[in-house]
matplotlib code that plots the C-alpha trace (Angstrom):
import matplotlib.pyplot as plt

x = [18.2, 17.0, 13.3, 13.5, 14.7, 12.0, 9.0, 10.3, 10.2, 7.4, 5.4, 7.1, 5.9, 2.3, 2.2, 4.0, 1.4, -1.4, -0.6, -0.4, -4.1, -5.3, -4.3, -5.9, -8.9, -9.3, -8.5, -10.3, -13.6, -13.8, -13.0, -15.8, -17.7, -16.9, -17.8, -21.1, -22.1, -21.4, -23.4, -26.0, -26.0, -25.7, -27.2, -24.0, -23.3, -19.6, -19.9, -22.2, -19.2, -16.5, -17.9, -19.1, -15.7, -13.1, -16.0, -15.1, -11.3, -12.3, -14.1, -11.7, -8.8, -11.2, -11.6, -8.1, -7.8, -9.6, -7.9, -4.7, -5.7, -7.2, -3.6, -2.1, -3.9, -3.3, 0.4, 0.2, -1.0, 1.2, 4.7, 4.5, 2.6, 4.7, 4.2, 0.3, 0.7, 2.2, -0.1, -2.8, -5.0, -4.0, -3.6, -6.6, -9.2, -8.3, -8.1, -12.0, -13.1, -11.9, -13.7, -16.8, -17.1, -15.4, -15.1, -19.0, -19.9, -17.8, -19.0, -22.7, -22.7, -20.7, -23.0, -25.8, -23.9, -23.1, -26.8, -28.7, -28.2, -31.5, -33.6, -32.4, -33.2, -30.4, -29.5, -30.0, -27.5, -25.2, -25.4, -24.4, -21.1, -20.1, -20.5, -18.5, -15.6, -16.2, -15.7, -12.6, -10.7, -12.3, -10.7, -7.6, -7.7, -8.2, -5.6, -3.3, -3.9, -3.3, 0.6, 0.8, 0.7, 3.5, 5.6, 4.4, 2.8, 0.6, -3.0, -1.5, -0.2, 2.0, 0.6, 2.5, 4.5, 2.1, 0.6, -2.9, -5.3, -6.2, -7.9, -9.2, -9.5, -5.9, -4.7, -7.2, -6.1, -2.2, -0.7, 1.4, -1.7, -2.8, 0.0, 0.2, -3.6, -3.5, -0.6, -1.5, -4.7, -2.6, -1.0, -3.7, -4.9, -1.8, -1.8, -5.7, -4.7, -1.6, -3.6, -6.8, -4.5, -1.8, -4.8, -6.9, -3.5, -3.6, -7.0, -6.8, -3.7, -5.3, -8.0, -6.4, -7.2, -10.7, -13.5, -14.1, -17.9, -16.1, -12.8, -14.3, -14.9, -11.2, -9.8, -12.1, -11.0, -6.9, -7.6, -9.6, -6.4, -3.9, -5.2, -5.7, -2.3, -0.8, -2.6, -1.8, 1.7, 0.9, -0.4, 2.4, 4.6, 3.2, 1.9, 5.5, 6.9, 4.3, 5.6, 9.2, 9.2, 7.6, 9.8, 12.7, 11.2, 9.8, 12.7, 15.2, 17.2, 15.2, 15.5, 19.2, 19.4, 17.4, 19.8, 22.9, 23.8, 26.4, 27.6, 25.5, 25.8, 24.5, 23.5, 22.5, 22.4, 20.2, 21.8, 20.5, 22.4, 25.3, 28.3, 29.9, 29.1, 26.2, 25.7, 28.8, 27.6, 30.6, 30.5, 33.8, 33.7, 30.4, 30.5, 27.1, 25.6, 23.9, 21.5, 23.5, 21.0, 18.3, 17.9, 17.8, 14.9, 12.8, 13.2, 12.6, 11.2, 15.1, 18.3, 20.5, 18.9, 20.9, 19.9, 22.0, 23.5, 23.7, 26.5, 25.9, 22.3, 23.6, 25.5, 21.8, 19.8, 22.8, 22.5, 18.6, 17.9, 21.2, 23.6, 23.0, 19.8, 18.4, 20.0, 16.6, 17.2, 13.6, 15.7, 17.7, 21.1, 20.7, 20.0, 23.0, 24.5, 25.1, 22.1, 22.5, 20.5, 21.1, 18.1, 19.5, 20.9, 21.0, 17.5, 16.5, 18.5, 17.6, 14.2, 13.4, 15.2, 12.8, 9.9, 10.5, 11.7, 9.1, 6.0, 7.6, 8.0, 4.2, 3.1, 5.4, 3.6, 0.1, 1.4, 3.0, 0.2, -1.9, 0.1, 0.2, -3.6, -4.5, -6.8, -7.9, -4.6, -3.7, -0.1, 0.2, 4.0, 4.5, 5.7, 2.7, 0.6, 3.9, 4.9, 1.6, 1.7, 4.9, 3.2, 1.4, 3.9, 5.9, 3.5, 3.3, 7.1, 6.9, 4.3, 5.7, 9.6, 7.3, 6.1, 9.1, 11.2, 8.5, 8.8, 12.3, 13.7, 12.1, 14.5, 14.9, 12.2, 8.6, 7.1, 9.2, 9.7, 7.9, 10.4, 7.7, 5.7, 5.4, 8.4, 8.6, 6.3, 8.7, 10.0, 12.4, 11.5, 13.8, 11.4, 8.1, 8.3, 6.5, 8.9, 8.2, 11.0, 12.7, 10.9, 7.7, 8.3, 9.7, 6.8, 4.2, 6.4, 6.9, 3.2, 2.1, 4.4, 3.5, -0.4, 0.4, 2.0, -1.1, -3.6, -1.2, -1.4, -5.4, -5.6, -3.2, -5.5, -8.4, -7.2, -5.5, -9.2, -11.2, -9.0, -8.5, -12.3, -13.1, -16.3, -17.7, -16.8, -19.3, -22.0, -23.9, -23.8, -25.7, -28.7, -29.8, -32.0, -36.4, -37.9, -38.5, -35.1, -35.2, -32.6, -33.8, -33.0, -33.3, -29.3, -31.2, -33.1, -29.1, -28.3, -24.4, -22.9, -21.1]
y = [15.1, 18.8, 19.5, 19.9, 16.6, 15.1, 16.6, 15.5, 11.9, 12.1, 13.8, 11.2, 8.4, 9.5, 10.2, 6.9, 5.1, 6.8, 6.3, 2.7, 2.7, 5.4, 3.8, 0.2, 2.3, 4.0, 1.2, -1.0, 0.6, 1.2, -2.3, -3.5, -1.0, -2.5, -6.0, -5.2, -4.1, -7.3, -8.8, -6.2, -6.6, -10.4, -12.1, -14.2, -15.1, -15.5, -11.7, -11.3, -13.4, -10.9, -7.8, -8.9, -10.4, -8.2, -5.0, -6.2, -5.7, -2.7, -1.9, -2.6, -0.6, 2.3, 2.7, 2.5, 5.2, 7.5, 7.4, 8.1, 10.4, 12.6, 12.4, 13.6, 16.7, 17.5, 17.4, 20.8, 22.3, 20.4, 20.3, 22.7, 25.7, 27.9, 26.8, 26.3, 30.2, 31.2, 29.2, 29.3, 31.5, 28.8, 25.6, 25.3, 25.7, 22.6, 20.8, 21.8, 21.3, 17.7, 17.8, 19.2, 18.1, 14.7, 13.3, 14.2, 12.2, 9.1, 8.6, 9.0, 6.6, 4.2, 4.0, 3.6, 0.7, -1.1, -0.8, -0.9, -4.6, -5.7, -2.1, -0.4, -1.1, -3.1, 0.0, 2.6, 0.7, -0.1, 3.8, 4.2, 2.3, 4.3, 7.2, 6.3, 4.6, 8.3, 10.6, 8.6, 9.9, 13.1, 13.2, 12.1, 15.1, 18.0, 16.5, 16.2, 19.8, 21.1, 19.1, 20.2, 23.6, 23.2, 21.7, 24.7, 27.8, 29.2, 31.4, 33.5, 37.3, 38.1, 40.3, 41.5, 38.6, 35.7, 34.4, 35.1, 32.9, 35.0, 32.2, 28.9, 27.6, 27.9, 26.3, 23.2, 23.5, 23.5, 21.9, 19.7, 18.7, 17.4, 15.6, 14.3, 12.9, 10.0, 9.4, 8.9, 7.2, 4.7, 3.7, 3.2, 0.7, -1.0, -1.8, -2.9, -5.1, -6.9, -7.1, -9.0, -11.1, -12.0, -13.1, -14.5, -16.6, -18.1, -19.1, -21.0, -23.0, -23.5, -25.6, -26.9, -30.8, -30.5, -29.2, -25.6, -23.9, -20.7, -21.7, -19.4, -16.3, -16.4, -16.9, -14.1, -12.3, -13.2, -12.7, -9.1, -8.3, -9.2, -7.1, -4.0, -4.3, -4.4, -1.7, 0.3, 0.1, 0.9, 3.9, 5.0, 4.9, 7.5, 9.9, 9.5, 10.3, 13.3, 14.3, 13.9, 16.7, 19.1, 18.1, 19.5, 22.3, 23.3, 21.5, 21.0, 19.7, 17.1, 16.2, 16.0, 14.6, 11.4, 11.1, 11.6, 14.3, 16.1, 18.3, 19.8, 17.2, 17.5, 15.1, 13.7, 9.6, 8.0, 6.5, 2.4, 2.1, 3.6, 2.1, 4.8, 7.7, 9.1, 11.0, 13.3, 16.0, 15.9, 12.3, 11.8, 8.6, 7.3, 4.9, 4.9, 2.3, 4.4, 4.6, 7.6, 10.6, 9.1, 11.7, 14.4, 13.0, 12.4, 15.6, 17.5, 15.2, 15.8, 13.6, 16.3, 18.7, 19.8, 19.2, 20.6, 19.2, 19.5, 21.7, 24.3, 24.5, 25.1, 28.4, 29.4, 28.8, 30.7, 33.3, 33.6, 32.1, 33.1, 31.3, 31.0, 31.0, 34.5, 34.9, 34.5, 32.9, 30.5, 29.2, 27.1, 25.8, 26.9, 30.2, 32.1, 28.8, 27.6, 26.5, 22.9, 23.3, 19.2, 17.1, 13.8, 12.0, 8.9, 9.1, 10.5, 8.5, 4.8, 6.2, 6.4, 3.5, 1.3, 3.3, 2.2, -1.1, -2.4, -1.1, -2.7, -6.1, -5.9, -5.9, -8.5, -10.7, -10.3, -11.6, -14.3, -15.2, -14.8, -17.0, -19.7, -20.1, -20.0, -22.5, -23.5, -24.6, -24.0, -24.7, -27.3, -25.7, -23.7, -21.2, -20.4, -18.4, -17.2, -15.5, -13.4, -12.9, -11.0, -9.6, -7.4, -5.7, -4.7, -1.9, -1.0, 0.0, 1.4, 3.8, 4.5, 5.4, 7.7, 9.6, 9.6, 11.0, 13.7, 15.1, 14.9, 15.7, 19.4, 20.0, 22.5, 24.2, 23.2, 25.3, 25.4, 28.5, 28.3, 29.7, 32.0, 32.7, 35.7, 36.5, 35.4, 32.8, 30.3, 29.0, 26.9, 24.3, 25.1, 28.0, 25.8, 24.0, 25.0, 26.6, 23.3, 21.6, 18.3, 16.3, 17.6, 16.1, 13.0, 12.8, 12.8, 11.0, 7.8, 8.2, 7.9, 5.7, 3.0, 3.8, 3.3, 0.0, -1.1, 0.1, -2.2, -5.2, -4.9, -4.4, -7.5, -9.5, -8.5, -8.9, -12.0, -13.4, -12.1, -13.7, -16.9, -16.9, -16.5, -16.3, -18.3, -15.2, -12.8, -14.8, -18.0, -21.1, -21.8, -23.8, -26.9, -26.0, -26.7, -29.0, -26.3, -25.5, -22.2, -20.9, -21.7, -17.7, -15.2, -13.2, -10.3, -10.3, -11.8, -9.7, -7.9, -9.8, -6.9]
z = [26.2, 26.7, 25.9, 22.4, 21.8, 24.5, 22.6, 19.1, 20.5, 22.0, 18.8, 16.4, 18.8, 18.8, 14.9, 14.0, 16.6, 15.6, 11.4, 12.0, 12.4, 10.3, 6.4, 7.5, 8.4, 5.3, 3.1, 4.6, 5.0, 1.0, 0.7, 3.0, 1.5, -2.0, -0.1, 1.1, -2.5, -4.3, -1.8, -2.1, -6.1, -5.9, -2.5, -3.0, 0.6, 0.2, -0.1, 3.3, 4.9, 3.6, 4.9, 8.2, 9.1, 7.5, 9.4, 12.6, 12.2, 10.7, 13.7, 16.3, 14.4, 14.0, 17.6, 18.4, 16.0, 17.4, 20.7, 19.3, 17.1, 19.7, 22.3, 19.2, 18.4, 21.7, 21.3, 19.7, 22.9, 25.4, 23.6, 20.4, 22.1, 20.2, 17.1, 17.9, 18.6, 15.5, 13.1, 14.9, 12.4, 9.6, 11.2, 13.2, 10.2, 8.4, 11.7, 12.6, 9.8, 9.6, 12.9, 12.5, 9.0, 8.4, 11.9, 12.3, 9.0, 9.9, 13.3, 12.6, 9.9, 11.4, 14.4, 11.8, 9.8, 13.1, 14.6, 11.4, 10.0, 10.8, 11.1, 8.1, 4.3, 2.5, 0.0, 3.2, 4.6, 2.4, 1.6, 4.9, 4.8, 1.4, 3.5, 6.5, 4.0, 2.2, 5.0, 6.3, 2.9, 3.5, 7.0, 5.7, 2.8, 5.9, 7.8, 4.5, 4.1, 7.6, 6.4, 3.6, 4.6, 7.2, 4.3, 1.3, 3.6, 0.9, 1.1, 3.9, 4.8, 7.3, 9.6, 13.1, 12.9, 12.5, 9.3, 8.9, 6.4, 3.3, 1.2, 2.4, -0.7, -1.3, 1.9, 0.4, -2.8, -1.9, -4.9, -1.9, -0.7, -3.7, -4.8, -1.0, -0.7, -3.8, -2.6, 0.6, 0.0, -1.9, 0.6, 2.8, 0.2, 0.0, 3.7, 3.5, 1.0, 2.4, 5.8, 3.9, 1.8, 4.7, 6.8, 4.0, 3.4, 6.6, 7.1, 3.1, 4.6, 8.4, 6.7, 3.7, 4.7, 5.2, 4.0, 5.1, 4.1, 3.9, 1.6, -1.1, 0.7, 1.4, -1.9, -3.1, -0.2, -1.2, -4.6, -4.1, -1.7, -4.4, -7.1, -4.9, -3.9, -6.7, -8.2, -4.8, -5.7, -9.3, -8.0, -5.2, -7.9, -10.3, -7.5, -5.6, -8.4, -8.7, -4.9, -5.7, -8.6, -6.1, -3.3, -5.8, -6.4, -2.6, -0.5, -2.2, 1.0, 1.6, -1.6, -1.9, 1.6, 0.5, -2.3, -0.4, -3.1, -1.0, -4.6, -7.4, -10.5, -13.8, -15.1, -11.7, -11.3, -8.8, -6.0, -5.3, -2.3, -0.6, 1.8, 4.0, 6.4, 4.8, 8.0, 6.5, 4.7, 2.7, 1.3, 1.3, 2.3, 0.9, -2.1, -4.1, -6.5, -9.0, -12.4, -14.3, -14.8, -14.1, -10.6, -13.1, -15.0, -11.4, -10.7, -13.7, -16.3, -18.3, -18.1, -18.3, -15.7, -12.3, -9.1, -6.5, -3.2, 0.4, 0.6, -2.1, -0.7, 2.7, 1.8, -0.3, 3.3, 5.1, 3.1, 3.1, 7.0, 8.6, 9.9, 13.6, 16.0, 17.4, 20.6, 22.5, 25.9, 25.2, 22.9, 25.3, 24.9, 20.9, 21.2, 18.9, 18.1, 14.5, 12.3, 11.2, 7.7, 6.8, 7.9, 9.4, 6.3, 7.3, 8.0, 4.7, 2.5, 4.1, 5.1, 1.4, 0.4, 3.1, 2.0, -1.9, -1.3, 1.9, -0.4, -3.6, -0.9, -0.6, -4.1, -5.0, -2.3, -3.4, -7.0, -5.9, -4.0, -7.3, -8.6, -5.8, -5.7, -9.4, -10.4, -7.1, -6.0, -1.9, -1.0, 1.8, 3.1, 6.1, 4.6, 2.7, 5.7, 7.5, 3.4, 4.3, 7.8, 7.0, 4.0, 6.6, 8.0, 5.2, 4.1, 7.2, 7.7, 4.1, 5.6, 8.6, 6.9, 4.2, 6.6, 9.1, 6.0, 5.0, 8.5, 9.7, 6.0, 6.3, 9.6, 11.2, 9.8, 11.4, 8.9, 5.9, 3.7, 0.7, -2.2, -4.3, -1.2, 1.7, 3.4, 6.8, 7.0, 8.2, 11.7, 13.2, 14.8, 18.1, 18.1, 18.2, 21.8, 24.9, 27.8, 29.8, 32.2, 31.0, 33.9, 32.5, 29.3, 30.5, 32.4, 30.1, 27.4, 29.0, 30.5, 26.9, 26.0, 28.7, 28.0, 24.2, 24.9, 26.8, 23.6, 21.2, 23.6, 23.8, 19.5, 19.2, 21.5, 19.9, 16.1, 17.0, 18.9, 15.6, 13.4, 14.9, 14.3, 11.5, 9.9, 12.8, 14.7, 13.6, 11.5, 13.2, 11.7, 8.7, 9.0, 6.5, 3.9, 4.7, 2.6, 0.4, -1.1, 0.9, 3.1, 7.2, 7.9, 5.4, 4.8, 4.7, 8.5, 10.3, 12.4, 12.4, 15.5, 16.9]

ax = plt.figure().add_subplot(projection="3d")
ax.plot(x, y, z, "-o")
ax.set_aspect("equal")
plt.show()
């Protein structure tokens, strides 16, 4: 592999690493959030139970977080210098300010939720867990935009060959961006919520024979993981849909790669699945399941619209981009060569296809389990906690293919053109890597790599020790009631076992 390739694997496995903590983070500190204000409002101690436990998985995920996140902003610097170069006026204010700004927030109040259980009022600190779970979406929205700008450049000129910010507002106010956040932030929700319900699943089944103190907090704690799942998906569906139409309209590629549309139709049908080489642009031997016109109606709200394919769209980028790479000797073994304009399709087309189908897996768990524990009912089969356990991973890999076919479907553009924008702001992606040797990428890829594999051993031994236990984990035990009918320890004065 030359050194391209090498820092494309590298940067995909730190982004697909580093999202696999980020949407349980977010999710999940709204939730406890939500948690700690029932108990707030109520003094109901099932409540008290909820948010301490599910906090301390919340915790440990955070903190695993943040390491990634930081080896991955330094990706642009070690592999993508070129590109860090070009968009450096533009990229680097979203990216500040979601460190400055957002970061700042989130780590201030978390330190003050973690340390404040027993020194800061009840309402001071509940306020202070609204504004951690806050500033995580508000993280999330810089680093959206910082994306959203490499997929739709927009608020820029083009001055001596770089593009230069011109409005800050509109690189926040990208209309990508704001499609891609509620989207995103769905998601996020969706994977909080199969993670609470899968475990929650488990511990109702682990104690099913006996008598367990805590068997309500976790059917509230199934139940609250249920609804927010299904709703999540609820959600992802309209604002996908939301992304989709813009897709059409700013990459149309990508658009027609995820489809496998290889020629223009109108009407265009949607394609279920497909059986063949979907890798050939020309799909002469693919054989597609698909709902007639209903393609054309995604992407522009009318069954009889066109939507163009991958190989009429290839002679409209020829024409605009060129056909082959400047002959520029940094550009390696692909300087003057051909320009391969078609993302790889069978990447796109199953990589939406999981993303769909993996998220639509998820919601239908948390109904079923809906249905499974209505009125009080626990089912006594095996199956029962291993349905859920699995449950968490699916919108996991629903996640991870979303964002896996976001980035690879805009090839071989890093920064894609925007069709109604300034000329020029655009590059290739063979253009973006740092003049490094191969065995200085190998180097630090399987470095991180091995030191990635350690970080996911030590968050699998931790999640796995905090869930095996339980509530007993991270509250003490309950004590009997005084003579007086009053509780032996007040909820209020426990302190947050961390």
């Amino acid at each position: 592999m030359d050194v391209l390739e090498l820092a494309r694997w590298q940067f995909g496995i730190t982004t697909v690493y580093h999202f696999l903590m980020v949407p349980l983070t977010i999710g999940l500190s709204v939730l406890v959030a939500g948690m700690q204000t029932a108990w707030v409002r109520t003094g109901d101690r099932r409540y008290l139970k909820m948010t301490k436990f599910w906090g301390k998985l919340l915790l440990v995920n955070f903190a695993m977080g943040v390491v990634t996140g930081l080896v991955q902003e330094f990706q642009f610097g070690m592999t993508w210098s070129a590109y860090s170069r070009f968009v450096g006026d533009v990229f680097g204010a979203p990216l500040a300010l979601e460190g400055l700004f957002a970061f700042f927030i989130e780590s201030t109040f978390l330190g003050l939720w973690i340390f404040g259980w027993d020194r800061l009022p009840k309402k001071v600190h509940l306020a202070c867990a609204w504004a951690f779970s806050l500033a995580t979406m508000a993280s999330a929205y810089f680093i959206l935009a910082a994306n959203s700008w490499m997929q739709h450049p927009v608020g820029v000129d083009f001055v001596n060959g770089k593009p230069t910010m011109n409005s800050i507002g509109a690189v926040l106010t990208n209309n990508t961006a704001l499609a891609a956040i509620p989207h995103t932030i769905a998601g996020a929700f969706s994977v909080a919520a199969a993670f609470i319900v899968g475990v929650a699943m488990w511990h109702l089944w682990r104690k099913r024979s006996a008598g367990d103190e805590h068997r309500s907090m976790w059917r509230s704690s199934l139940r609250l993981g249920s609804w927010v799942g299904i709703v999540a998906f609820a959600a992802l569906a309209i604002t996908g849909d939301t992304q989709g139409k813009l897709m059409f309209e700013q990459q149309p590629m990508k658009m027609a790669s995820a489809e496998a549309l290889c020629h223009t139709e109108k009407p265009a049908s949607f394609s279920i699945l497909a059986i063949g080489d979907v890798a050939n642009a020309n799909c002469e031997s693919v054989k597609t399941f698909t709902v007639p016109a209903l393609l054309s109606f995604l992407a522009h709200n009318d069954f009889s619209s066109e939507v163009k394919g991958v190989e009429p769209l290839i002679s409209a980028y020829q024409a605009k981009y060129g056909t082959n790479y400047p002959n520029d000797p940094e550009l390696g073994a692909l300087a003057g060569k051909p320009i391969d304009y078609v993302p790889n399709l069978p990447v796109t087309y199953w990589g939406f296809r999981i993303m769909i189908g993996f998220g639509a897996v998820s919601a239908g768990i948390g109904l079923l389990a809906l249905w499974l524990t209505r009125r009080g009912r626990i089912p006594s089969t095996k199956w029962f906690p291993r349905l859920g356990l699995i449950g968490i991973a699916t919108p996991f890999i629903a996640n991870s293919a979303g964002w896996i076919f976001t980035e690879m479907g805009r090839q071989p553009f890093v920064v894609v053109p925007n069709p109604s924008g300034v000329d020029g702001v655009w590059m290739f992606t063979a253009q973006a890597v740092s003049q490094l040797s191969t065995g200085e990428v190998w180097t630090s890829l399987i470095s991180i790599s091995l030191v990635y594999a350690v970080l996911g051993v030590v968050e699998l031994y931790l999640m796995r020790k905090y869930v095996r236990g339980g509530v007993e984990g991270v509250m003490p035990p309950e004590k009997p009631k005084q003579d007086n009918g009053s509780d032996a320890e007040d909820t209020e004065t426990l302190s947050f076992a961390y």
